[in-house]
C-alpha positions as CSV (number, residue, x, y, z in Angstrom):
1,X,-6.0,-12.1,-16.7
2,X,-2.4,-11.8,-16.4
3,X,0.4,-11.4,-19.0
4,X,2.7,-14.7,-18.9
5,X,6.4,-13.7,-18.0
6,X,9.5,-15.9,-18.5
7,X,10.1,-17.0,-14.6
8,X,13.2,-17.5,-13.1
9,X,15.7,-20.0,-12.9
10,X,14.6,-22.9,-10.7
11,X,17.2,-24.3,-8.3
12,X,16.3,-26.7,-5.7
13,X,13.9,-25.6,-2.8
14,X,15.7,-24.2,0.0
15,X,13.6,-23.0,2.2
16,X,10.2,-24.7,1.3
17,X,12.2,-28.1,3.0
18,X,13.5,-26.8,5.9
19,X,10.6,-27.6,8.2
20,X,10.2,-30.9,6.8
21,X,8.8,-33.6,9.4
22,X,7.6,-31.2,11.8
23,X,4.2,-31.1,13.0
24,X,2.2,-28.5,13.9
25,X,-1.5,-28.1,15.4
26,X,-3.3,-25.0,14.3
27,X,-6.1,-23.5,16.4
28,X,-6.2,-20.6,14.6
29,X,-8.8,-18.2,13.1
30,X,-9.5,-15.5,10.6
31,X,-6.1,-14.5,9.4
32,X,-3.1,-13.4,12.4
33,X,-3.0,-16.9,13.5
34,X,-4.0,-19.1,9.5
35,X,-1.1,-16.9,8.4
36,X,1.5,-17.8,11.0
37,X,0.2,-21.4,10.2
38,X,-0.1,-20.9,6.4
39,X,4.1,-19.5,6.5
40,X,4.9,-22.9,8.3
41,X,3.4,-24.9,5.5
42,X,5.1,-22.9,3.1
43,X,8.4,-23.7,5.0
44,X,7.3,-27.3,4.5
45,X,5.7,-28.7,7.8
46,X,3.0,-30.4,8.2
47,X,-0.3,-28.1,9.3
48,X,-3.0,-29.7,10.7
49,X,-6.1,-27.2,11.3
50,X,-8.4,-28.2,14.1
51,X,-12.0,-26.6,13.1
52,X,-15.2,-26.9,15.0
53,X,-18.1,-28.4,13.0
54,X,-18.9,-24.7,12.3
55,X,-15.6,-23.9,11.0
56,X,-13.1,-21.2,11.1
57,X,-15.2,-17.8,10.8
58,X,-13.2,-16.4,8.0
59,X,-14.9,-19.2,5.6
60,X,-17.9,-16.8,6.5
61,X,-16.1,-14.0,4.7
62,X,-17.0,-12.8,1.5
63,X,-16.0,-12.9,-1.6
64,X,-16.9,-16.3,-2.2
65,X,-15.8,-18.6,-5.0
66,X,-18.4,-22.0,-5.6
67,X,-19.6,-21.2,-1.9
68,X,-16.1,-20.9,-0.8
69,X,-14.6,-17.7,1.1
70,X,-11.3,-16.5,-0.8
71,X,-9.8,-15.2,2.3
72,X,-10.1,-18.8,4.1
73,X,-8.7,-20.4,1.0
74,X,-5.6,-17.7,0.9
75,X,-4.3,-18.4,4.3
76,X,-5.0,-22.0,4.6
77,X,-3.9,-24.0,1.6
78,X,-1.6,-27.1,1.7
79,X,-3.2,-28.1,5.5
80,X,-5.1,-30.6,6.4
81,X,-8.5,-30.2,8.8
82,X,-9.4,-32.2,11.3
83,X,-13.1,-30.8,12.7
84,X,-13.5,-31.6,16.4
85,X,-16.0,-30.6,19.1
86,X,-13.7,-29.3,21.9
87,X,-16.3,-29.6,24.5
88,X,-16.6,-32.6,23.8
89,X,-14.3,-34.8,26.2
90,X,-13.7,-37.8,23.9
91,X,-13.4,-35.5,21.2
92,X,-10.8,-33.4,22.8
93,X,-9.1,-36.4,24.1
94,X,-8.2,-37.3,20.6
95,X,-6.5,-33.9,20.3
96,X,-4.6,-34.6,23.2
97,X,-3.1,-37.6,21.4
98,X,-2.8,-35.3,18.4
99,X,-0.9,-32.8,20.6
100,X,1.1,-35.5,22.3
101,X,3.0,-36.1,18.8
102,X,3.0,-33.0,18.1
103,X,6.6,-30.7,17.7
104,X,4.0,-27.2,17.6
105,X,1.0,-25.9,18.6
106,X,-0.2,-22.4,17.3
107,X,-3.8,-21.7,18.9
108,X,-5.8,-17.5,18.3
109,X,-8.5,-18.1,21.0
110,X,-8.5,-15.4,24.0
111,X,-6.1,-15.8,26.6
112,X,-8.0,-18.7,29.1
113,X,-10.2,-20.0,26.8
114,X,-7.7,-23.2,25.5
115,X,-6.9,-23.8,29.5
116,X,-11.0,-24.2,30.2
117,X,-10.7,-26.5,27.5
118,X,-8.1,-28.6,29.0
119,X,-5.7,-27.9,26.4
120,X,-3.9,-25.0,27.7
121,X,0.6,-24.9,28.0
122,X,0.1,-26.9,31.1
123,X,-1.9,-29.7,29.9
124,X,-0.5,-30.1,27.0
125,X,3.5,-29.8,28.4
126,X,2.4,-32.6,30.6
127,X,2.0,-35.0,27.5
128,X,4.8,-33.4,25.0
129,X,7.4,-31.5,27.2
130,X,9.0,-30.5,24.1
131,X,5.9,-29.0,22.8
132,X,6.6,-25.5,21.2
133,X,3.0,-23.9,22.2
134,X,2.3,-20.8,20.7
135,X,-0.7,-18.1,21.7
136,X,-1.7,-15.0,19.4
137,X,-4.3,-13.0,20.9
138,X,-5.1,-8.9,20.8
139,X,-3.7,-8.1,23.6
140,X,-1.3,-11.1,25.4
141,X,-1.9,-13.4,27.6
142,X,-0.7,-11.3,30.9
143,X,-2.4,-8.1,29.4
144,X,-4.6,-5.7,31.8
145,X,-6.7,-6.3,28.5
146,X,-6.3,-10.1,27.8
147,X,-10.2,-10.3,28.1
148,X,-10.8,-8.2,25.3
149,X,-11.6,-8.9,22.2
150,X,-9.8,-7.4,19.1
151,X,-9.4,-7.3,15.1
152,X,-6.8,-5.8,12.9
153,X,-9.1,-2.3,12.9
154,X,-9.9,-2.0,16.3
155,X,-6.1,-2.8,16.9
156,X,-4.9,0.2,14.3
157,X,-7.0,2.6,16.0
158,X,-6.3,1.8,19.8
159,X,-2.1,1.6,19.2
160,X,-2.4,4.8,17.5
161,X,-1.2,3.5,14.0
162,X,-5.1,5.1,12.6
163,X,-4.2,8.3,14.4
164,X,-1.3,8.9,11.8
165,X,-2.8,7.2,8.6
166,X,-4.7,9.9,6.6
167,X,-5.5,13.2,5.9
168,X,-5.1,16.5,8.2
169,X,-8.9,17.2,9.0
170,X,-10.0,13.8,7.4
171,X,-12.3,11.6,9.1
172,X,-10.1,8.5,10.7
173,X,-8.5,6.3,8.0
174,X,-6.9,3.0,9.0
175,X,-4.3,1.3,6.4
176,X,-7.3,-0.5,3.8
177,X,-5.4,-4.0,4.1
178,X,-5.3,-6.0,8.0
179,X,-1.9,-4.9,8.3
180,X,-1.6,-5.7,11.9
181,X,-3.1,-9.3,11.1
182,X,-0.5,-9.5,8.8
183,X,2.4,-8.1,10.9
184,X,1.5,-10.4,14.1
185,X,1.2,-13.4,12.3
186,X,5.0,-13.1,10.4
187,X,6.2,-12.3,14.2
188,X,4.5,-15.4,15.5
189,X,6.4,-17.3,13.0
190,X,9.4,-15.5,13.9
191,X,9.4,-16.3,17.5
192,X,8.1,-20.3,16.6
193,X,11.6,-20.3,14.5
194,X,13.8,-19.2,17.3
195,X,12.1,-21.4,19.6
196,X,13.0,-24.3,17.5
197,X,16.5,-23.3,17.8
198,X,16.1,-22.9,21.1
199,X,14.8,-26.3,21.7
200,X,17.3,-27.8,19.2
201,X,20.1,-26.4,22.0
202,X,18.5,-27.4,24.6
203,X,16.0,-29.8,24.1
204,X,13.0,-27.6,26.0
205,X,9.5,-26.3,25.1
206,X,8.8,-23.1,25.1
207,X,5.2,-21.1,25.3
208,X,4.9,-18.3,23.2
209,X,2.6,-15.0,23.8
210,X,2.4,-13.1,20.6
211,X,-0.2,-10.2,21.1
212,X,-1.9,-8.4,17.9
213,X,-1.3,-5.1,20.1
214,X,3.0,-5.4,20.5
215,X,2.8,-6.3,16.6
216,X,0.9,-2.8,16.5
217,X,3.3,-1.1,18.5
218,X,6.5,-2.7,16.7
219,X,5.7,-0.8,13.4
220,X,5.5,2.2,14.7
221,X,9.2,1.9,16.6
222,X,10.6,5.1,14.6
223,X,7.6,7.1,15.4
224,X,7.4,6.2,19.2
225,X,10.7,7.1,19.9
226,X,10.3,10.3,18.3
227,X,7.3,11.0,20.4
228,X,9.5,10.4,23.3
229,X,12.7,13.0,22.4
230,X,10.5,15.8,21.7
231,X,7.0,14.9,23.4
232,X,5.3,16.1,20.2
233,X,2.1,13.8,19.0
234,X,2.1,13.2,15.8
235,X,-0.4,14.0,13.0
236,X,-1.6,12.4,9.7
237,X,0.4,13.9,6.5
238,X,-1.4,11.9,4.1
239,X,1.6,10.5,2.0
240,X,4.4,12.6,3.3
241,X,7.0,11.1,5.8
242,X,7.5,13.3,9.1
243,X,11.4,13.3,8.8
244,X,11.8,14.1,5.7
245,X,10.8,16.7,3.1
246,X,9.9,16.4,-0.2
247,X,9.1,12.6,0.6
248,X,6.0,13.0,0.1
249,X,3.1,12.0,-3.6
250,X,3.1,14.7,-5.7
251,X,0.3,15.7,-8.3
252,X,0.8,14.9,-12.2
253,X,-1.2,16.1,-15.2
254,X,-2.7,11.8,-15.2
255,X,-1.9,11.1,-11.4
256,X,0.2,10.8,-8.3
257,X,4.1,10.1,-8.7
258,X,5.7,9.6,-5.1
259,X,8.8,11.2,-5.0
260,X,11.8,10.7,-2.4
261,X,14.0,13.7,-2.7
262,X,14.9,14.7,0.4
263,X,18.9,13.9,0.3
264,X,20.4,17.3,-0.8
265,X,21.9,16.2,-4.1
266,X,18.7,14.8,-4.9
267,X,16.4,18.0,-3.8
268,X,19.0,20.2,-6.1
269,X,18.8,17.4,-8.9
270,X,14.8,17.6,-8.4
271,X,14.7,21.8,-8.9
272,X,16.9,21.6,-11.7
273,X,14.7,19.4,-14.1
274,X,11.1,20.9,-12.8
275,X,13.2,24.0,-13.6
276,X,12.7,25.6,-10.7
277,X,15.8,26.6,-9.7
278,X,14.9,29.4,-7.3
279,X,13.3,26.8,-4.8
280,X,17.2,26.5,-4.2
281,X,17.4,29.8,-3.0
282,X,14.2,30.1,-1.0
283,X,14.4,30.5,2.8
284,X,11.2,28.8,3.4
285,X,13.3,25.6,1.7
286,X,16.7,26.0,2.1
287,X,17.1,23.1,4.0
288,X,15.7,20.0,5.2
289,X,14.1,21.3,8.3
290,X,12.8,24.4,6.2
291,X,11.1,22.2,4.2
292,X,9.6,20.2,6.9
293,X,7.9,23.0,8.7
294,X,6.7,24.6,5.1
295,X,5.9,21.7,3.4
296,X,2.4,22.5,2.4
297,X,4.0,25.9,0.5
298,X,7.1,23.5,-0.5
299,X,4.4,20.5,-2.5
300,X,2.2,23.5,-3.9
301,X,5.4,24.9,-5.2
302,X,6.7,21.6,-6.6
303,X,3.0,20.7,-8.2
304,X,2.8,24.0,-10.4
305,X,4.9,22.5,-12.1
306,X,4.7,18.9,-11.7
307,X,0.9,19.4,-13.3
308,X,2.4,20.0,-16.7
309,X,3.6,16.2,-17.5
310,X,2.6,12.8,-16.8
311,X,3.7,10.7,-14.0
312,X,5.6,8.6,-16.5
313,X,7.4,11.9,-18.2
314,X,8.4,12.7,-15.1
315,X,9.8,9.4,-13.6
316,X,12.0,8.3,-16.6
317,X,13.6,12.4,-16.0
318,X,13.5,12.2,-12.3
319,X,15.1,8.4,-12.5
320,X,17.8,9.5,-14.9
321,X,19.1,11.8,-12.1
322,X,18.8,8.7,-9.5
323,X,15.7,10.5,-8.1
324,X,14.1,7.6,-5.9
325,X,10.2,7.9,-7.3
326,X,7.3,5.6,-7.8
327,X,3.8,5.9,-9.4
328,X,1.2,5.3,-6.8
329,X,0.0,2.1,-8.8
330,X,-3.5,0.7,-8.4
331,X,-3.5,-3.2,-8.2
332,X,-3.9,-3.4,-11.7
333,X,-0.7,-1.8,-12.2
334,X,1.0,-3.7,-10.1
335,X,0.5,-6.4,-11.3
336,X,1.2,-5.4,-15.1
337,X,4.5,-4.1,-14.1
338,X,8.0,-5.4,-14.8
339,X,8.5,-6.4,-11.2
340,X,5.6,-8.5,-10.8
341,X,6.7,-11.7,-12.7
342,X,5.1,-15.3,-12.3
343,X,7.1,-16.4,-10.0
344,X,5.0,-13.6,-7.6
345,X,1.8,-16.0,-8.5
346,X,0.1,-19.2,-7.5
347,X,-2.1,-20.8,-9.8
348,X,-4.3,-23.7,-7.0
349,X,-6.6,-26.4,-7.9
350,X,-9.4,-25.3,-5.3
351,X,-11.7,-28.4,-4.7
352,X,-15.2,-27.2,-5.8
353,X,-13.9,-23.6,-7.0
354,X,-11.3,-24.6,-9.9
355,X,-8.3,-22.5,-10.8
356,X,-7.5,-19.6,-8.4
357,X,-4.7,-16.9,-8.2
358,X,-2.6,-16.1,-5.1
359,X,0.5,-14.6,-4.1
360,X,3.0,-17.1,-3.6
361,X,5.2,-16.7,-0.2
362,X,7.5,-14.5,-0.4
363,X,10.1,-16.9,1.6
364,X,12.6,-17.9,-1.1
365,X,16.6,-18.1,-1.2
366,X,18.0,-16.3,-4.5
367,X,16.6,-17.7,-7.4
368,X,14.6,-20.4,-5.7
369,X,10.6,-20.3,-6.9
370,X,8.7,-21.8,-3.9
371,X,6.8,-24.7,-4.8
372,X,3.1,-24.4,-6.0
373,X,0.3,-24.8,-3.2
374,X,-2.5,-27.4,-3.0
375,X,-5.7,-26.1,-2.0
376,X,-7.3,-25.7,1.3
377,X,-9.2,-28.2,3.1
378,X,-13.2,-28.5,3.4
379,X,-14.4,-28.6,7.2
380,X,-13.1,-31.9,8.5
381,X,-11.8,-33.0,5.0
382,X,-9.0,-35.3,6.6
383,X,-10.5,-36.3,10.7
384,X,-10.4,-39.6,9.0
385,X,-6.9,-39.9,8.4
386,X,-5.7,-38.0,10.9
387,X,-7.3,-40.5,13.6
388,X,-6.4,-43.2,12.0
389,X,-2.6,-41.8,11.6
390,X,-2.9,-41.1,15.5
391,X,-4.4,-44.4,16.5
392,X,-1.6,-46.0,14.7
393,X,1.4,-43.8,15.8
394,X,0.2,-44.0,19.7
395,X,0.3,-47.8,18.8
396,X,4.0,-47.9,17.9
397,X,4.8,-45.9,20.7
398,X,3.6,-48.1,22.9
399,X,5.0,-51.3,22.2
């Protein structure tokens, strides 16, 4: 399926050591919390997922592979899962003694839910002072909203992020990938890595309350503060930035080329090769907040012309004159192109499924190629060991 490309240099693995020896307890689901989780693995700790007989519910999410839900298996490799009844008290108990040992604790249930269990901050600071206890939810845990529920599209449409993403007079259109998901779960890791250095200083715990909602709110930083110097709301431009004109896709005779040519050397570099030079002189575009407020008249302008070429004509004349500019590239693309080497890919042995393809981390120092992942665990795949490991690490500690 993909082209082999010469990787890069190997030196030794930075990053993918420096959590090394630390334990964490993952009570996560679906994919804000797994990938907060998944990150730490990739920075080498030790993950242990605590499941439910039932599971978590993205291994009910399709596609499958062998029975197997890709997106479980892409946010959950390299951990091992312990599966637990938490209602259960001698079943929890063992958690507790899991918890007790452990350096972090990343749980996605809704803010209450782990305290009715008897494993919320308090309990479990009690055993493990230390404990670095951290809870994604939608909305946070001292929320007017904490009761709600939430997921990554209900989250980009109540934030406003959907009410940007789109069309003018389109039906709503969130961003197709659970960017928030995404988003909250690198900020959860964030905050878990400055609490470590936090308690490295000073030897304390810390509970963290990472909301799916702030994450939301934290991508649209620019925007917001816009909104509050002029009090204007903002509405979808399709690809076109609000600040900035043309930044914006433009049609091709084969496709869409975005093009970044708002600086003015590049805007007069840009009318010179369409060989337009008279957009130059135009008062609806003679300068950048002109072409702002007539930018519809400004991309009709630019794409009578654009039309007569192919995205890739244009790019190589357009890159030439250090025009910033990009083909909008389907998946396929991407992955064919120059910048998308092996060292972007993950080749796991999936028990049960074979050979599958992910994106590696993206956490690497220069040159470094993170090491390859093992495959996610089955329900329960390690309660075994773990308990065994438990039983005989509460017995050292105790002599």
């Amino acid at each position: 399926m993909f082209e082999k490309r010469a990787p890069l240099a190997r030196s030794r693995d930075v990053l993918s050591n420096s959590l090394s020896g630390l334990r964490v307890l993952d009570f996560t689901q679906v994919a804000a919390g797994p990938l907060c989780t998944q990150t730490l693995v990739d920075l080498g700790a030790q993950v242990t997922k605590v499941e439910q007989p039932d599971g978590d519910l993205a291994r009910q999410f399709s596609p499958y592979v062998e029975g197997q839900s890709v997106t479980f298996l892409a946010l959950n490799s390299g951990k091992l899962s312990i599966s637990r009844n938490l209602k259960d008290k001698e079943q929890r108990d063992t958690i507790l003694e899991l918890a007790a040992q452990a350096d972090i604790l990343v749980e996605s249930f809704r803010p209450g839910v782990m305290e009715r269990l008897g494993l919320g901050y308090d309990d479990i600071r009690k055993l493990n002072p230390g404990i670095i206890y951290c809870s994604v939810s939608a909305y946070g845990q001292l929320s007017p909203w904490r009761d709600k529920p939430g997921v990554d599209g209900v989250l980009q449409a109540v934030t406003g992020l959907m009410s940007v993403t789109g069309l003018p007079d389109a039906p709503p259109c969130k961003v197709q990938v659970p960017i928030v998901d995404v988003m909250t779960g690198y900020i959860a890791t964030t905050a878990v890595l400055a609490a470590l250095v936090k308690r490295d200083k000073d030897g304390t715990g810390e509970w963290l309350d990472i909301s799916m909602f702030s994450s939301a709110m934290a991508m649209q930083q620019m925007a917001f503060a816009t909104y509050f110097a002029d009090g204007e709301v903002p509405q979808r431009l399709g690809s076109a930035a609000p600040y900035a004109a043309p930044n914006e896709a433009l049609r091709c005779s084969d496709g869409w080329l975005m093009v970044a040519a708002y600086h003015p050397a590049r805007w007069t570099a840009l009318c010179q090769i369409i060989q337009r030079p008279e957009l130059l002189q135009d008062e609806r575009f003679y300068d950048p907040l002109q072409r702002i407020a007539n930018r519809s008249e400004l991309v009709g302008s630019l794409e009578e012309t654009m039309v007569l070429r192919t995205r890739a004509e244009w790019q190589k004349l357009f890159e030439q004159a250090d025009i910033i500019c990009a083909p909008i590239a389907d998946y396929a693309e991407v992955v064919a192109s120059p910048a998308f080497t092996d060292n972007f890919l993950d080749v796991v042995e999936q028990p049960d499924a074979g050979a599958l393809t992910f994106l590696r981390s993206p956490l690497k120092s220069v040159g470094e190629v993170p090491p390859d992942r093992t495959g996610a665990p089955r329900i329960g795949q390690h309660t075994d060991l773990i308990l065994q490991g438990a039983n005989a690490a509460a017995g050292t500690s105790s002599r």
